[in-house]
C-alpha positions, 0 to 999 in steps of 0.5 A: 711589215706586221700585218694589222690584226682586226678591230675588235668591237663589243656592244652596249646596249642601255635600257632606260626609262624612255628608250633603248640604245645600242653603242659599238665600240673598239676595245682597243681604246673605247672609240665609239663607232656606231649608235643608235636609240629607240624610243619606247612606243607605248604610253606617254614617253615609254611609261604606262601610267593611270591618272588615278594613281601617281605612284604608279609606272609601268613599261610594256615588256614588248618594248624592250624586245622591239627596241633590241632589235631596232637600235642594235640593228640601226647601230650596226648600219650607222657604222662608217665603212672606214671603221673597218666593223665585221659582224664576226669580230664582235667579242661580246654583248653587255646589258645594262637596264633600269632597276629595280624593274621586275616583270610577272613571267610564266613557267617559261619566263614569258612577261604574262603582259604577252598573254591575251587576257592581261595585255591590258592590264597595268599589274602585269606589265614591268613595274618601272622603277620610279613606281611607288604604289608600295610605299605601305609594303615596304614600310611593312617590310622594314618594320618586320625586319627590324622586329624580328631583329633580323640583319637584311636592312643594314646593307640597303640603309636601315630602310626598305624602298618602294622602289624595290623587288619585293615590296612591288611584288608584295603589293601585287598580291595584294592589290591584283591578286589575279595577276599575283596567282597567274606568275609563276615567277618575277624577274628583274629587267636587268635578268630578263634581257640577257637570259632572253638573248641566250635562250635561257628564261627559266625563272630557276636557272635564269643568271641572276644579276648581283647588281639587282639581287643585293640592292633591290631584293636584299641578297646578301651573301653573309646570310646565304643569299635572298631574305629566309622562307621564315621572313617572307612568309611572315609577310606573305607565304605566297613570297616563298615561291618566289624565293624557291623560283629564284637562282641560288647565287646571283652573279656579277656582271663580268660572269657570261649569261650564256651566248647570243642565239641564232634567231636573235643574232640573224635579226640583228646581223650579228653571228650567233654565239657572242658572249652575252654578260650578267646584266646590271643596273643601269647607273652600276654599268654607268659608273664603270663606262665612268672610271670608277675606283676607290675615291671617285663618286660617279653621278648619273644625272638624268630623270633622276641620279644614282651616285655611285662609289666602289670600296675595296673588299679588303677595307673595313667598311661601315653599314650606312644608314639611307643608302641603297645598297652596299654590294660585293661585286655589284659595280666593279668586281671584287669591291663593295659597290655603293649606290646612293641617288636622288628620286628626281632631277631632271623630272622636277626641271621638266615638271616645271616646264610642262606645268607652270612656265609661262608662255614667253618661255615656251612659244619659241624653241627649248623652254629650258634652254630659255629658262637657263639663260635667264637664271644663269644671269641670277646671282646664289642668293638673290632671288630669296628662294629655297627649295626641297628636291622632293617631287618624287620622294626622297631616296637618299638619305631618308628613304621616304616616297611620301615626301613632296617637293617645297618651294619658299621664300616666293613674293608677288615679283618672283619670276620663272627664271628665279623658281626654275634656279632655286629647283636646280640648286635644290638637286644640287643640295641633295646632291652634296646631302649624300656626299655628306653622308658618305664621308661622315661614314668614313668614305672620302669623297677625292673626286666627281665625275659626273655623265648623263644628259643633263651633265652633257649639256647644261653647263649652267646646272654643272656650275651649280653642283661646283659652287654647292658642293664646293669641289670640281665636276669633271664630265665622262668623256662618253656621252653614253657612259652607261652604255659604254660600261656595258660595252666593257662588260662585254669585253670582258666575258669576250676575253678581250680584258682579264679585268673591268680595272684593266678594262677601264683603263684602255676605254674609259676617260675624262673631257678636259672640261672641269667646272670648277667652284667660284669662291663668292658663290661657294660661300653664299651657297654654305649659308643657303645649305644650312637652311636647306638642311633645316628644311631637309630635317624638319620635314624628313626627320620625325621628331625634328624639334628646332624651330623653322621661324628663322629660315625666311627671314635668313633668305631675305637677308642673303636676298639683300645682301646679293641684291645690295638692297638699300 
């Protein structure tokens, strides 16, 4: 009889916007045996914010560390000894981080957050990704670009974000100054980490993420890589150091950072030396632990959503005005990733429960759990609502942090439970507006997978995403998907798979749960969308001319219609 060769585990470690977790799996078949979360101390829920400023979020660097060492370690002592895990036949460690999410470093990489004059100061601290206090900048940024007729926009969408690597820096110049001249580099969170774990911070000779570079900072290698000396300096010569201080070519994530080091590895109780992948966004790694391929849009939905797809390198494919990027290498490599997303989802859920729910929904228990019994026994259409899922701004398809949510159709007997519906389904017409936007270019949608919390646990909201956008919504069969792809990362440069694809296939799945779209809703929510999308374009688009006059009196007609009022 053959003798059993070992279990061989790789670890996923997940950097989100409240928390850090670790995930160890088998790489045999993706059995996830053991986890554990840790929630970022500092501010309210891990983000640093200033009541002056909405715009603005920041995370303190000193979490990310801390939280490294807490969750790998409690991940490993939450392993079950019938797992049979030794810490030596641990093949790999892949990182996956929010994004983009640069932080200020010294010459040596250090977050200048680590010194004692700027612990206090918010310029440098990481700027989170939902920070949006350079929404000017970037608007300078497309506007330069597209003056000087030079091809950076066309693979972020035609339109520069707030949310993104230079934009955030350029702001930093010019709003604190002191914080600005004190960098000697800035590196995204996604870099930071893994040249953390291998010893190597150099802000030259740190791996640079593909996945970061190409989205956020418009590296591309069709014009050598990050944006011209020329570009940056016309907006501020003091951005060319930043370019000179960056790697040459950036990396994908199935390319080893370098190895896990001593000091790190016996913290934790791991052996040092394991292979440490390139990192990558959260969301790109997510799709991935999803099953992505050609065909499959995969949807993280959380605070917000990063809708992601993948297109083989050797199919022509078109530039796609309003998407966040299209990436070689950046989610599987050796495709085009394609990331789209919305700016708040589960943010404007949360929003309404801490600000405006009423006291017979939160006494007792989970306000939402309460709020979604209730709306789930609504009707589409009956309460006359319609809803812009704008309370964060728009990041895709217009691309504007200067949008604000909407609400209308309200009378003096709308309920919570009827608002609460109406901002569900809102999320779940912006969801099928990108859906739109990429089969309109010609990039067929076959199929929905979608992970996260939110996808996890609420039934109720995944039945809204079928009804609207017309298609079955299969659920990951991780719950931790993001995870999960950085696990495979980490199997990969492990040498256990050639291949992410091949990878996926021995680790990746589906639950048999598959919401499935009810024909009657379906229908009243076609009706609904055309005049979301009337809201959507005349409030998003400049020079929108149709008149608006008609999209109350069309809700109250739906109203009765559902109502089967006399």
């Amino acid at each position: 009889m053959a003798k059993r060769l070992p279990r061989r585990f790789a670890i996923g470690v997940d950097y989100g916007t409240n928390s850090v977790r670790a995930l160890v799996v088998d790489v045999e078949d993706g059995t996830e045996v053991g986890t554990a979360v840790f929630e970022y101390p500092s501010g309210e829920h891990g983000v640093l914010l200033d009541s002056r400023n909405p715009n603005l979020a920041r995370q303190n660097p000193a979490d990310y560390i801390e939280g490294f060492y807490r969750c790998v370690r409690a991940a490993i002592r939450s392993i079950p000894k019938s797992a049979g895990f030794e810490p030596e036949n641990v093949v790999g460690i892949g990182v996956d981080t929010t994004g983009s999410t640069p932080i200020p470093v010294d010459e040596n990489g250090w977050p200048l957050a680590f010194q004692k004059r700027f612990a206090k100061n918010l310029a440098a601290q990481a700027w989170l990704w939902k920070d949006h206090t350079s929404y000017a900048e970037a608007a300078e940024i497309t506007e330069k670009a597209r003056q000087m007729g030079l091809p950076y926009l066309a693979k972020c969408g035609g339109t520069y974000s707030s949310e993104w690597f230079w934009s955030k820096i350029l702001h930093c110049r010019r709003t604190s100054p002191e914080v600005f001249e004190a960098a000697y580099s800035w590196v995204e969170l996604a870099d930071f980490i893994p040249g953390w774990l291998t010893g190597n911070l150099k802000p030259e000779t740190i791996p640079r993420s593909i996945c970061a570079a190409g989205h956020k900072a418009m590296y591309h290698p069709a014009w050598g890589g990050l944006p011209s000396e020329e570009f940056l300096a016309s907006l501020d010569p003091e951005l060319v150091k930043i370019r000179r201080r960056y790697a040459p070519e950036a990396l994908p994530a199935d390319r080893k950072a370098g190895e896990l080091i001593p000091e790190i590895a016996r913290k934790v109780g791991l052996r040092p030396g394991i292979p440490v992948a390139v990192g990558a966004f959260d969301a790109h790694m997510g799709a991935v632990g999803a099953g992505i391929k050609p065909g499959t849009l995969v949807k993280i939905i959380g605070t917000s959503t990063c809708d992601m797809m993948v297109v083989p390198m050797n199919e022509d494919l078109p530039d796609i005005p309003g998407l966040c990027g299209i990436v070689p290498h950046s989610i599987v490599p050796g495709m085009y990733g394609l990331e789209a997303g919305q700016s708040a989802v589960g943010d404007i859920f949360n929003w309404f429960v801490k600000y405006l729910t009423p006291a017979q929904y939160t006494a007792k228990g989970d306000p939402h759990a309460a709020l979604t019994r209730e709306a789930e026994k609504l009707l589409p259409g009956e309460s006359g609502l319609l809803a812009l899922d704008w309370n964060n701004g728009n990041r895709t398809i217009l691309v504007d942090p200067l949008l604000t949510g909407l609400l209308i159709g309200q009378t003096l007997l709308t309920t919570a439970p009827e608002v609460y519906r109406a901002l569900v389904e809102a999320t779940a017409f912006g969801a099928l507006t990108i859906i739109k936007r990429f089969e309109e270019y010609g990039v067929a949608v076959k199929e929905v997978i979608n992970c996260g919390g939110i996808a996890e646990k609420n039934p109720f909201v995944m039945q809204v995403y079928a009804d609207v956008c017309n298609r079955p919504m299969k659920i990951s069969r991780s719950a931790q998907t993001c995870a999960l792809g950085a696990a495979i990362f980490g199997a990969v440069v492990g040498g256990v798979y050639k291949s992410v694809e091949q990878a996926q296939r021995r680790m990746t799945g589906v639950k048999p749960t598959v919401y499935r779209p009810r024909k009657a809703a379906a229908a009243i929510y076609a009706r609904l969308y055309e005049l979301y999308r009337k809201l959507h374009d005349a409030f998003g688009l400049p020079h929108y001319e149709t008149s608006l006059y008609d999209v109350m009196k069309a809700l109250i007609a739906i109203r009765k219609e559902v109502r089967k009022e006399v």
